[in-house]
PQR file with spaces between the fields and no chain letter, atoms N, CA, C, O and H, PARSE charges and radii, in Angstrom:
ATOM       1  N    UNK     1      13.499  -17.522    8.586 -0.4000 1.5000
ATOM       2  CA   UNK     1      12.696  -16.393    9.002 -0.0000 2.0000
ATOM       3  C    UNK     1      13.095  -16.021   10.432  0.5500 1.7000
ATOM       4  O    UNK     1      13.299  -16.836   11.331 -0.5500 1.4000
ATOM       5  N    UNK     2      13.199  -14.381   10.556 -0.4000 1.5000
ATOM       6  CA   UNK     2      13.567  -14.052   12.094 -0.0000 2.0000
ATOM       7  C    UNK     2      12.508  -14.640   12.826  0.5500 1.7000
ATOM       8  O    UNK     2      11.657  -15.456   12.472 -0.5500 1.4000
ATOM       9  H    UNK     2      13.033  -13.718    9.825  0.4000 1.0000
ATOM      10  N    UNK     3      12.725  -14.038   13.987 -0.4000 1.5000
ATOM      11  CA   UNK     3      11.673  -14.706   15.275 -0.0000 2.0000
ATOM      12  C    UNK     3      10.367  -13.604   15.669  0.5500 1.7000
ATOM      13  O    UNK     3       9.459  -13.726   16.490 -0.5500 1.4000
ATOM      14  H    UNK     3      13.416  -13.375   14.274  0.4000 1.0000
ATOM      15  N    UNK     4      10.740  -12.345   14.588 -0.4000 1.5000
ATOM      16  CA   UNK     4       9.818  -10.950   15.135 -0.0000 2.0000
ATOM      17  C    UNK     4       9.373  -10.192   13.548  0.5500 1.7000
ATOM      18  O    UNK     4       9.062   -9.026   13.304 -0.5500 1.4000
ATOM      19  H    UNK     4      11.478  -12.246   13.921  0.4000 1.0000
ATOM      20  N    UNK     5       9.511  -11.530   12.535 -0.4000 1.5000
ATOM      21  CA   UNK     5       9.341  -10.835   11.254 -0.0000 2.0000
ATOM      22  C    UNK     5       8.006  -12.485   10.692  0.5500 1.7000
ATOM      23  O    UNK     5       7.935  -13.612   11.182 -0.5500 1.4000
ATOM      24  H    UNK     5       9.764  -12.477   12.733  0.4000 1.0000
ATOM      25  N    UNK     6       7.336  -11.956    9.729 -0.4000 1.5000
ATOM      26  CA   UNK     6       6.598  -12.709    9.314 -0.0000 2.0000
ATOM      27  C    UNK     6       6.584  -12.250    7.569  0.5500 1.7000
ATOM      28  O    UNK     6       6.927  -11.071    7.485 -0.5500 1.4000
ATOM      29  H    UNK     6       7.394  -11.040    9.331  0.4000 1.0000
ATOM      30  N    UNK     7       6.306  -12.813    6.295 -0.4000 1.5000
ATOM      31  CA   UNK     7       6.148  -12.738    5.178 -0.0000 2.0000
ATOM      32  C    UNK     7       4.625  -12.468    4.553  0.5500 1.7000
ATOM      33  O    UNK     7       3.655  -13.195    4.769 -0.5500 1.4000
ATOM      34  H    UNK     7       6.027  -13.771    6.364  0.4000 1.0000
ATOM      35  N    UNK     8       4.627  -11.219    3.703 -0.4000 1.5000
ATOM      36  CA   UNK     8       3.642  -10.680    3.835 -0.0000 2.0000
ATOM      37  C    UNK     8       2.064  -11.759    3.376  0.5500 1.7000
ATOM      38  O    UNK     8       0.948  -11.733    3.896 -0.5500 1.4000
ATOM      39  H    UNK     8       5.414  -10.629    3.528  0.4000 1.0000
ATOM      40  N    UNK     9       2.499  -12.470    2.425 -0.4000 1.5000
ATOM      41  CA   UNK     9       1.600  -13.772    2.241 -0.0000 2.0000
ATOM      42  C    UNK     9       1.576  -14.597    2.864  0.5500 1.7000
ATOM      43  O    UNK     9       1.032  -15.639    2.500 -0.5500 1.4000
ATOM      44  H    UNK     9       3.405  -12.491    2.003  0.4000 1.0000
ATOM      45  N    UNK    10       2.272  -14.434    4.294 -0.4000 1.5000
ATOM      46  CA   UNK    10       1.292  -15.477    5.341 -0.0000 2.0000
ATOM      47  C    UNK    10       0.086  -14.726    5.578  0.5500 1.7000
ATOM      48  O    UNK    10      -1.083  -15.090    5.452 -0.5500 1.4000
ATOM      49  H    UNK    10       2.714  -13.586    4.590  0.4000 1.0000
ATOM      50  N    UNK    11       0.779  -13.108    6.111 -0.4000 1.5000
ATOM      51  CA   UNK    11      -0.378  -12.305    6.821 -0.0000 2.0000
ATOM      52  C    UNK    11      -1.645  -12.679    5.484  0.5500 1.7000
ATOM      53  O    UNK    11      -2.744  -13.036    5.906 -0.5500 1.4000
ATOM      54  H    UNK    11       1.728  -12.812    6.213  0.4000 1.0000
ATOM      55  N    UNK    12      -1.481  -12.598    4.109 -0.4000 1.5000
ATOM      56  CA   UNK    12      -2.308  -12.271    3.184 -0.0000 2.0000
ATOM      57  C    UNK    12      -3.534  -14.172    3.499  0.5500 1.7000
ATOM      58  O    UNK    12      -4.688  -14.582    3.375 -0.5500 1.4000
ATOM      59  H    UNK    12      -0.588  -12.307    3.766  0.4000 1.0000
ATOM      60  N    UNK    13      -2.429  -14.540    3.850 -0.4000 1.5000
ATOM      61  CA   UNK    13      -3.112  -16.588    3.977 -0.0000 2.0000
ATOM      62  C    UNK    13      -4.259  -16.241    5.184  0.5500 1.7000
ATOM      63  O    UNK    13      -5.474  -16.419    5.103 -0.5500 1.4000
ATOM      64  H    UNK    13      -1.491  -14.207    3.950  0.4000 1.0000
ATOM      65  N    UNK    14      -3.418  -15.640    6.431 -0.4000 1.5000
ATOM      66  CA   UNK    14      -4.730  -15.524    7.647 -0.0000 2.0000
ATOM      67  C    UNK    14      -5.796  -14.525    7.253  0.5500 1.7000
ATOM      68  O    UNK    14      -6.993  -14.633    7.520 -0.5500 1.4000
ATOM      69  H    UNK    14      -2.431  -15.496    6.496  0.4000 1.0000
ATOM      70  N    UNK    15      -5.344  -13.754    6.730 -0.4000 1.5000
ATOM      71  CA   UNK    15      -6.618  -12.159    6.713 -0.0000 2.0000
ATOM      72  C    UNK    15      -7.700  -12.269    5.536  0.5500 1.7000
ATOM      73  O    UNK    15      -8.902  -12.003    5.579 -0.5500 1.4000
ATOM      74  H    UNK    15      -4.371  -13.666    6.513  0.4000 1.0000
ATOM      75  N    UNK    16      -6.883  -12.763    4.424 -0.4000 1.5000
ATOM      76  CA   UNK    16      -7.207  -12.547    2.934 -0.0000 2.0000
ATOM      77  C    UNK    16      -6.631  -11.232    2.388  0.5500 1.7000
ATOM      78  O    UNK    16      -6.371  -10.264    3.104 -0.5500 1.4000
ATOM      79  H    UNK    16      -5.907  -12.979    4.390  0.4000 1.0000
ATOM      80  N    UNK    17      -6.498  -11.269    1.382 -0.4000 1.5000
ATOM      81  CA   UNK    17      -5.554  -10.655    0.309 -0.0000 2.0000
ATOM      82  C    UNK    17      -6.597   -9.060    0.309  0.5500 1.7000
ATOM      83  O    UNK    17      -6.109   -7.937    0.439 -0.5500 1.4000
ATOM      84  H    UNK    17      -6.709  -12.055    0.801  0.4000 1.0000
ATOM      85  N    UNK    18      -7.700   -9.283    0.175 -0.4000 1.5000
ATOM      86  CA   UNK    18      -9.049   -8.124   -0.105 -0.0000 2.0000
ATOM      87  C    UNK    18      -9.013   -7.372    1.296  0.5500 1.7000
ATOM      88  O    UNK    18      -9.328   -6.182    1.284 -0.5500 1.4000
ATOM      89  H    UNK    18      -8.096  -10.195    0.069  0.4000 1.0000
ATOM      90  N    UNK    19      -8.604   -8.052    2.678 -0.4000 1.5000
ATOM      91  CA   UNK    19      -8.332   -7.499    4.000 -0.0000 2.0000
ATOM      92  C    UNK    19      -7.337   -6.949    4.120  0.5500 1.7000
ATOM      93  O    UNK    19      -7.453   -5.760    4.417 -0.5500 1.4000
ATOM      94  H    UNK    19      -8.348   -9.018    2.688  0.4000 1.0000
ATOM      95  N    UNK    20      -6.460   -7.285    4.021 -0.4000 1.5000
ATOM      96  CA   UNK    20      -4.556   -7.065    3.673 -0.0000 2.0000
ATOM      97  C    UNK    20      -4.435   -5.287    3.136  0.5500 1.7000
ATOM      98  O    UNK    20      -3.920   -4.345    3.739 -0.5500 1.4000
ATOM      99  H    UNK    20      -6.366   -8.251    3.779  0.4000 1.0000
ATOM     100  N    UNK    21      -5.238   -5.319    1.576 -0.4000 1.5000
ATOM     101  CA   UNK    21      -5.249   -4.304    0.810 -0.0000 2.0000
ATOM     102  C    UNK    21      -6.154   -3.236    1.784  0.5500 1.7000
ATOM     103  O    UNK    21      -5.765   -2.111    2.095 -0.5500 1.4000
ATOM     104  H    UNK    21      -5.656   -6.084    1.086  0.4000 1.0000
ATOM     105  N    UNK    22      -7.218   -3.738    2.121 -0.4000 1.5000
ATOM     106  CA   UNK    22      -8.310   -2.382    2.237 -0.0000 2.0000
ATOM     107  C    UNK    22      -7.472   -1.689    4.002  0.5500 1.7000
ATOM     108  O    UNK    22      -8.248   -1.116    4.767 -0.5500 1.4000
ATOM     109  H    UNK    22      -7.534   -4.652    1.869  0.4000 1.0000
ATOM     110  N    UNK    23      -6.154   -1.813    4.381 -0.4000 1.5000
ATOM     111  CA   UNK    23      -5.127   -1.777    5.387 -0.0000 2.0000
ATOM     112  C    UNK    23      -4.390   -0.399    4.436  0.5500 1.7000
ATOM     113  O    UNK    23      -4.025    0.731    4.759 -0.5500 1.4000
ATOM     114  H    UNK    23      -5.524   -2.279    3.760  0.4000 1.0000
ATOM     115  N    UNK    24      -4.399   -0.982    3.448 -0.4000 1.5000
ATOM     116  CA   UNK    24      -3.568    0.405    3.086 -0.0000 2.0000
ATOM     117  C    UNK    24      -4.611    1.250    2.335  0.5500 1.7000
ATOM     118  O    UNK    24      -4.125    2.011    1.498 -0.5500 1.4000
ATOM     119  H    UNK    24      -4.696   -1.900    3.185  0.4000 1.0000
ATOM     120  N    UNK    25      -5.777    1.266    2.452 -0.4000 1.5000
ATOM     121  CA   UNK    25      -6.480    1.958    2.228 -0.0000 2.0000
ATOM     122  C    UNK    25      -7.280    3.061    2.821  0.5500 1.7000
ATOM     123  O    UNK    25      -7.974    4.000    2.432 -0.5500 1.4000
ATOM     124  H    UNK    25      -6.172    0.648    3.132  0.4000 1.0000
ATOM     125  N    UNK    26      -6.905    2.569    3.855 -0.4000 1.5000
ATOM     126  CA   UNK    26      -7.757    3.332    4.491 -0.0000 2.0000
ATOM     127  C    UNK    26      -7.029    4.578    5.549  0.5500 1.7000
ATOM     128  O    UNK    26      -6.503    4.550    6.662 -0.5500 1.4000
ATOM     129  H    UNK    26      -6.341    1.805    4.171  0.4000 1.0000
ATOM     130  N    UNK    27      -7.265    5.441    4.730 -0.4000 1.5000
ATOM     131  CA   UNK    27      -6.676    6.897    5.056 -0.0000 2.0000
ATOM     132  C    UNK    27      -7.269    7.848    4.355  0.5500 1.7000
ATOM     133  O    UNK    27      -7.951    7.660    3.347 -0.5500 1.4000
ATOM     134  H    UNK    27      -7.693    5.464    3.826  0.4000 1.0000
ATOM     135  N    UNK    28      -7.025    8.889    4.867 -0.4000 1.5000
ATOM     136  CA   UNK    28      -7.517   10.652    4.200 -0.0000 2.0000
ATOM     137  C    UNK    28      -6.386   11.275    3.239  0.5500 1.7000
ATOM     138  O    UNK    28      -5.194   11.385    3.523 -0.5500 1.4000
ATOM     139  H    UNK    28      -6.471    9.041    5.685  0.4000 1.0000
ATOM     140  N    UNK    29      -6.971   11.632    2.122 -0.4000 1.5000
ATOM     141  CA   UNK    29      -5.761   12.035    1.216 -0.0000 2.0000
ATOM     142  C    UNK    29      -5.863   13.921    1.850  0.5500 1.7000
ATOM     143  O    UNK    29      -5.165   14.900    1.583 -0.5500 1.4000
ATOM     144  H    UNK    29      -7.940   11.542    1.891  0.4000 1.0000
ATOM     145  N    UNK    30      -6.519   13.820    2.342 -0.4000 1.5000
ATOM     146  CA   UNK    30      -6.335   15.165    2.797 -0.0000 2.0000
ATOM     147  C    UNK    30      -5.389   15.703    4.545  0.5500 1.7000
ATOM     148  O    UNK    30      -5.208   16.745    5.174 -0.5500 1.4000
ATOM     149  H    UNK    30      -7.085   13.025    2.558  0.4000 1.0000
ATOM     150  N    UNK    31      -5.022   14.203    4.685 -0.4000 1.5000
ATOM     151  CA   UNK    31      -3.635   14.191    5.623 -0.0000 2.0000
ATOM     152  C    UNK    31      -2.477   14.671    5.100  0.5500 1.7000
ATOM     153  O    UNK    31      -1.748   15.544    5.569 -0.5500 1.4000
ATOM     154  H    UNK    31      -5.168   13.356    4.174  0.4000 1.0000
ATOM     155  N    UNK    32      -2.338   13.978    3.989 -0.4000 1.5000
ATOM     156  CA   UNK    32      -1.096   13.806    3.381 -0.0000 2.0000
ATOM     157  C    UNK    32      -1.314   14.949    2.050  0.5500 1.7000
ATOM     158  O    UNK    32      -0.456   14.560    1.258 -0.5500 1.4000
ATOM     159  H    UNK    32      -2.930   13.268    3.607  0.4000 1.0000
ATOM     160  N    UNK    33      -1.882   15.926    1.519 -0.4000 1.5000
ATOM     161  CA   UNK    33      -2.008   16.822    0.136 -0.0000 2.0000
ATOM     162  C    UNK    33      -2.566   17.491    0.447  0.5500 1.7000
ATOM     163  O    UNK    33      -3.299   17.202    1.393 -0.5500 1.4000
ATOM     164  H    UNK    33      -2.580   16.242    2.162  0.4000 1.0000
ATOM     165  N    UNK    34      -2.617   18.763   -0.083 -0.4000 1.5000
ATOM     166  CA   UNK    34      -3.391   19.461   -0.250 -0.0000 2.0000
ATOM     167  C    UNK    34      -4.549   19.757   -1.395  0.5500 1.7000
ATOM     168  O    UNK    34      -4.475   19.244   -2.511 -0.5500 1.4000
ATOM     169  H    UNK    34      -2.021   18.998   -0.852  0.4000 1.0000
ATOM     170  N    UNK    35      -5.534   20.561   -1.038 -0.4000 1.5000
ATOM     171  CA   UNK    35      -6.875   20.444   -1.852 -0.0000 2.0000
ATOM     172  C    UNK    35      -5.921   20.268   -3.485  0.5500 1.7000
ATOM     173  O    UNK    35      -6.267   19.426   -4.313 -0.5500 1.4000
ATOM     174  H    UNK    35      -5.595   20.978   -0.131  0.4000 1.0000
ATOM     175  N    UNK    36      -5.198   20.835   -3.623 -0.4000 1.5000
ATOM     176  CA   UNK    36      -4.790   21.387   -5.131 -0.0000 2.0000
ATOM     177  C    UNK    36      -4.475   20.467   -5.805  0.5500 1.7000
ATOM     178  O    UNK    36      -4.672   20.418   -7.019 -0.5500 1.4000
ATOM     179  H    UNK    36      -4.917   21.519   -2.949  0.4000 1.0000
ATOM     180  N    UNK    37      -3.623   19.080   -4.744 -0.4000 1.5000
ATOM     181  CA   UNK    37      -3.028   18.183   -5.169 -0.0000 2.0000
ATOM     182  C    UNK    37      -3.525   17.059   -5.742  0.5500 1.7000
ATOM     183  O    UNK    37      -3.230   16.361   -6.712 -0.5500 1.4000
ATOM     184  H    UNK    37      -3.463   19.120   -3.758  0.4000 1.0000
ATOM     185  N    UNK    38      -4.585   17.063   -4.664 -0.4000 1.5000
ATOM     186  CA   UNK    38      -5.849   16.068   -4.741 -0.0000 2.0000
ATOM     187  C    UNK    38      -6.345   16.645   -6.195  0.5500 1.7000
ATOM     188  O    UNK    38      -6.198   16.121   -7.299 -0.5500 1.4000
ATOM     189  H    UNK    38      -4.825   17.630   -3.876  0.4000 1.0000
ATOM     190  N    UNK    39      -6.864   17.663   -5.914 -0.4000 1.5000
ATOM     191  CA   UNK    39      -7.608   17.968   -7.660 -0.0000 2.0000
ATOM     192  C    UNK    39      -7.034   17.625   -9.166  0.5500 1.7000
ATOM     193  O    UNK    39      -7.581   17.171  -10.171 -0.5500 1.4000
ATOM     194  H    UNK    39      -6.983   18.089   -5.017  0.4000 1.0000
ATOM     195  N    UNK    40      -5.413   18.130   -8.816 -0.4000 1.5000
ATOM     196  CA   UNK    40      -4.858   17.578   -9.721 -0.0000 2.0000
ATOM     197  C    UNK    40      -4.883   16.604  -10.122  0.5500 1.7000
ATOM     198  O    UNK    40      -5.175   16.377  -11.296 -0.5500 1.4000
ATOM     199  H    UNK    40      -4.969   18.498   -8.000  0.4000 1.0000
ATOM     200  N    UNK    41      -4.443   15.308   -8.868 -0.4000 1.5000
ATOM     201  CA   UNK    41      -4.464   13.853   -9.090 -0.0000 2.0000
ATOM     202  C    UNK    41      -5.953   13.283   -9.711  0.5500 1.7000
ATOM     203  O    UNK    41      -5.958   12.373  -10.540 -0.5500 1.4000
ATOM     204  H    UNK    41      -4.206   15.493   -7.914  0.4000 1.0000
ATOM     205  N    UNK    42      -6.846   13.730   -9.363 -0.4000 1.5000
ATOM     206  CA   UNK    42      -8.523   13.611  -10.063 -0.0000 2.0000
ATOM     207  C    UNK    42      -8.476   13.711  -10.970  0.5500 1.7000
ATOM     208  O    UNK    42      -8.643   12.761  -11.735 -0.5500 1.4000
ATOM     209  H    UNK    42      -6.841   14.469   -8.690  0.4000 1.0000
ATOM     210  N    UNK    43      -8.217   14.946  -11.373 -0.4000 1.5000
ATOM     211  CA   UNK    43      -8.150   15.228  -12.856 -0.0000 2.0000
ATOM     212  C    UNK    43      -7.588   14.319  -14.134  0.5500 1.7000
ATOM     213  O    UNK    43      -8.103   14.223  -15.248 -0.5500 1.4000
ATOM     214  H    UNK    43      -8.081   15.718  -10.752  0.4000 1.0000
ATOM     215  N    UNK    44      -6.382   13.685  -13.642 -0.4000 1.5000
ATOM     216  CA   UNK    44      -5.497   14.021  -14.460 -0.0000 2.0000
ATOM     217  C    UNK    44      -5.586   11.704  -14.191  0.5500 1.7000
ATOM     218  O    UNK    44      -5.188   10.818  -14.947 -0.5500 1.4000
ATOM     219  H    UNK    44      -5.963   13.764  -12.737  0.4000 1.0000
ATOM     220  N    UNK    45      -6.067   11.648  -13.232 -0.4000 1.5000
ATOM     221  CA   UNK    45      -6.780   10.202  -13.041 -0.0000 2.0000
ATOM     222  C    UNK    45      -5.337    9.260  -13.237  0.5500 1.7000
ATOM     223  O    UNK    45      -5.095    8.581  -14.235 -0.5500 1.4000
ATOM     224  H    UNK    45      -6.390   12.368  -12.618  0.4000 1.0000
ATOM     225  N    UNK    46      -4.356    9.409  -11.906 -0.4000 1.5000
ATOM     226  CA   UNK    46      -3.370    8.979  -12.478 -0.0000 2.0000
ATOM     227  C    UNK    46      -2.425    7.769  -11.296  0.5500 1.7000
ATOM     228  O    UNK    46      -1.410    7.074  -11.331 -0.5500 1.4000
ATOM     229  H    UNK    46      -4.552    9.961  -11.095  0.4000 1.0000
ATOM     230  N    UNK    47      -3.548    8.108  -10.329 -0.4000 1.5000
ATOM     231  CA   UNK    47      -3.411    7.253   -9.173 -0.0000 2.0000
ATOM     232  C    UNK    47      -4.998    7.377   -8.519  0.5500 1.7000
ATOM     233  O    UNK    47      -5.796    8.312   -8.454 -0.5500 1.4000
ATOM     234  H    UNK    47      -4.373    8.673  -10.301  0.4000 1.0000
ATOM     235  N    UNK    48      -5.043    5.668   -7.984 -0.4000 1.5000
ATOM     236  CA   UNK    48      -6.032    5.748   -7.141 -0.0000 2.0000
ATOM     237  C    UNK    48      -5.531    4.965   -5.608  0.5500 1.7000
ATOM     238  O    UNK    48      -4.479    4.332   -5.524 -0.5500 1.4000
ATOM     239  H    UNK    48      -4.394    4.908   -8.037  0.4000 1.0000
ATOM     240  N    UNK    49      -6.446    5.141   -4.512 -0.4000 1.5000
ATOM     241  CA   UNK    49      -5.866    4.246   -3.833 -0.0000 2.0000
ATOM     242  C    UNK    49      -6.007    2.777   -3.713  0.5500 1.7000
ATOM     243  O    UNK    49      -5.262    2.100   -3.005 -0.5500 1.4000
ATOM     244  H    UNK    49      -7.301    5.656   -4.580  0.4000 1.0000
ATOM     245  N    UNK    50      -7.047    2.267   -4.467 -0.4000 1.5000
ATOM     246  CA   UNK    50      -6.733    0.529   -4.901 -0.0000 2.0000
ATOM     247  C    UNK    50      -5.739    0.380   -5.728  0.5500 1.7000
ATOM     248  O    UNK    50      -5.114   -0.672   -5.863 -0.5500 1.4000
ATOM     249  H    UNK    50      -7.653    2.817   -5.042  0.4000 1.0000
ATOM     250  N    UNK    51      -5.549    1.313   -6.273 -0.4000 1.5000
ATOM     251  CA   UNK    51      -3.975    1.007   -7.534 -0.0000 2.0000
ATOM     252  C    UNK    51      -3.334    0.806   -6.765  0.5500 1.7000
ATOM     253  O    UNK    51      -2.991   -0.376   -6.817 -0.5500 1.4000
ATOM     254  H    UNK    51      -6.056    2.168   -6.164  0.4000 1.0000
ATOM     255  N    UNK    52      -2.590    1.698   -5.393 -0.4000 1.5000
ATOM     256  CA   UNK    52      -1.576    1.461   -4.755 -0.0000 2.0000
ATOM     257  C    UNK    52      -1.794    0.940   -3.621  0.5500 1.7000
ATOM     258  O    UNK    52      -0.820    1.113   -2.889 -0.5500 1.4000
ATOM     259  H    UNK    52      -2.868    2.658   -5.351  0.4000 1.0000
ATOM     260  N    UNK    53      -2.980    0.138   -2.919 -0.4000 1.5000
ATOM     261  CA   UNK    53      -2.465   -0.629   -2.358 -0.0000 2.0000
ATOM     262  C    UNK    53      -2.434   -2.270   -3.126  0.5500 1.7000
ATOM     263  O    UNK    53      -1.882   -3.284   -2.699 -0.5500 1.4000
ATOM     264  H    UNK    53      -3.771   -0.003   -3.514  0.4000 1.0000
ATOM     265  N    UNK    54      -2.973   -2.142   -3.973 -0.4000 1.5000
ATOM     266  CA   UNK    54      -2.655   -3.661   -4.869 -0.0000 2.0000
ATOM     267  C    UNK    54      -1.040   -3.576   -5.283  0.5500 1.7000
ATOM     268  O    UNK    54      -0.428   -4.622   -5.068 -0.5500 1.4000
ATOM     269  H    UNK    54      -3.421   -1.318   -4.320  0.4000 1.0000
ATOM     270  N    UNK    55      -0.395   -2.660   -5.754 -0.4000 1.5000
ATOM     271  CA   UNK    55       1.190   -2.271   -6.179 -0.0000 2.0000
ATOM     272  C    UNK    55       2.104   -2.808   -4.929  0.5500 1.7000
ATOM     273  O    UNK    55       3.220   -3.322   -5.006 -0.5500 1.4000
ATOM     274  H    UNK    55      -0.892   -1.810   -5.929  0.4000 1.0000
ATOM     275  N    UNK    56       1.334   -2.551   -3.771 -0.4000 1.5000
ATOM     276  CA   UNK    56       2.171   -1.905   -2.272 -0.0000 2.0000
ATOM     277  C    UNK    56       2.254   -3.695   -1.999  0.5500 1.7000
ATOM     278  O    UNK    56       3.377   -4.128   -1.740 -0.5500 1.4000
ATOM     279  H    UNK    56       0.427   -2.133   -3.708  0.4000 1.0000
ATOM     280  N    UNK    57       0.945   -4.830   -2.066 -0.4000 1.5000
ATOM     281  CA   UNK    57       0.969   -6.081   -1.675 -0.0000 2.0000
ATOM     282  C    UNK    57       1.548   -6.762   -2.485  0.5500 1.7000
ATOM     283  O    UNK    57       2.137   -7.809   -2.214 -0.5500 1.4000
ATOM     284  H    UNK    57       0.033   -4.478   -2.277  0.4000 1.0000
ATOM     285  N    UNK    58       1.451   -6.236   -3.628 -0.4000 1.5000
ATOM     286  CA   UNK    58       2.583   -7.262   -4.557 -0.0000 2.0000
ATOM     287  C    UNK    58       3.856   -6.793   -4.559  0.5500 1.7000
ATOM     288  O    UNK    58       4.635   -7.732   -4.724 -0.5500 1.4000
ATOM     289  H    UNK    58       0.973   -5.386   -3.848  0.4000 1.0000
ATOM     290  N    UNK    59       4.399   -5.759   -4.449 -0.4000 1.5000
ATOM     291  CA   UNK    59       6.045   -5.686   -3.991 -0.0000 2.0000
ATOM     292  C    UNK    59       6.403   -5.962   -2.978  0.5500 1.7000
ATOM     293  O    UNK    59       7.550   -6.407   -2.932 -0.5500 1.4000
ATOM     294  H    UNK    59       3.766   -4.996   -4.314  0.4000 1.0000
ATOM     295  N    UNK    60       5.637   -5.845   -1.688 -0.4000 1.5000
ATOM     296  CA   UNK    60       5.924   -6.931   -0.665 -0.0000 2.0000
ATOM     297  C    UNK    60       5.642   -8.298   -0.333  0.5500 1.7000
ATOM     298  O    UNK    60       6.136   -8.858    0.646 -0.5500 1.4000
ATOM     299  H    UNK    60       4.706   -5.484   -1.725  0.4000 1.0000
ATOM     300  N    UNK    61       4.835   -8.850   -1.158 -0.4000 1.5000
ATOM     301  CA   UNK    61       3.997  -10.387   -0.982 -0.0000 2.0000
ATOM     302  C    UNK    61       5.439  -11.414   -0.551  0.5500 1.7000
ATOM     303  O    UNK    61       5.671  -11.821    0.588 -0.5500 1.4000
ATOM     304  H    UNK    61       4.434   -8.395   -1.953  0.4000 1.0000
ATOM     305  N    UNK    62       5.871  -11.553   -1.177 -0.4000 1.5000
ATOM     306  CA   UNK    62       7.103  -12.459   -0.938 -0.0000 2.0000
ATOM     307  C    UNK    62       8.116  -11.980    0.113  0.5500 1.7000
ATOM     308  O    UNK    62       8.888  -12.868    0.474 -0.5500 1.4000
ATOM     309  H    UNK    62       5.682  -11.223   -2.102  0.4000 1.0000
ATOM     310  N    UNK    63       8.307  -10.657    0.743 -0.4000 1.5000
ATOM     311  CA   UNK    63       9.164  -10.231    1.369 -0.0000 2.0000
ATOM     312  C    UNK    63       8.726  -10.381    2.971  0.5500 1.7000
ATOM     313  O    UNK    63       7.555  -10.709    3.164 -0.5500 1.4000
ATOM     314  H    UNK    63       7.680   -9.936    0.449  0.4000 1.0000
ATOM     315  N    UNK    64       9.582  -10.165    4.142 -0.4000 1.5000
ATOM     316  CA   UNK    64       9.509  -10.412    5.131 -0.0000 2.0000
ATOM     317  C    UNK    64       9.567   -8.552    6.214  0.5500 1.7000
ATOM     318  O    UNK    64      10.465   -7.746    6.457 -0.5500 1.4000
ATOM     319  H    UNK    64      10.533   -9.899    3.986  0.4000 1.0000
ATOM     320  N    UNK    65       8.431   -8.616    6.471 -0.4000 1.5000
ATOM     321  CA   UNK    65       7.900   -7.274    7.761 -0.0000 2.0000
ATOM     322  C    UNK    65       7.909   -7.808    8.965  0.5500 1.7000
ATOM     323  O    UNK    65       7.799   -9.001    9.249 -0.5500 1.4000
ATOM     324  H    UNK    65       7.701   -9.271    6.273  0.4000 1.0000
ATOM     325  N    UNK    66       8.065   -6.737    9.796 -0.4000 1.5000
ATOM     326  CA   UNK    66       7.860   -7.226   10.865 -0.0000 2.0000
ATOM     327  C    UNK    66       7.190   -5.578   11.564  0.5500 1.7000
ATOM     328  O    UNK    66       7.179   -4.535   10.912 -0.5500 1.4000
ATOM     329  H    UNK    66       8.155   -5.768    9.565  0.4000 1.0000
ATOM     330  N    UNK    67       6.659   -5.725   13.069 -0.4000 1.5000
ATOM     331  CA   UNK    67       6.385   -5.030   13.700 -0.0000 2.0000
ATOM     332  C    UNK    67       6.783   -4.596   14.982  0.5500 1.7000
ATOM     333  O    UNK    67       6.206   -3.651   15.521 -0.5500 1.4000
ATOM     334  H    UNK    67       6.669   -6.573   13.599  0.4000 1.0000
């Protein structure tokens, strides 16, 4: 392991896994879309944001981030 990188299931060992996630949760979909997009995505119920940040910790859990 580098000297300025850590693996995302250590961070998940100190914080907890339920802390870790609610990190990528927490944002405005109305930063990033517009009203239309958002409606669509509602509708059509095809992403949420616990889907993707549970997706986002398990494709990185084993891998190494740094800041």
């Amino acid at each position: 392991m580098a000297s300025y990188t850590i693996e995302l299931r250590r961070i998940c060992d100190i914080f907890g896994r339920e802390e870790v996630e609610s990190w990528f949760k927490d944002y405005e979909l109305t930063d990033f879309l517009t009203t239309k997009q958002i409606e669509q995505i509602e509708l059509n119920k095809v992403w949420s944001k616990d889907r993707l940040a549970k997706k986002i910790v398990d494709h990185y859990y084993m891998r190494e981030i740094r800041f």
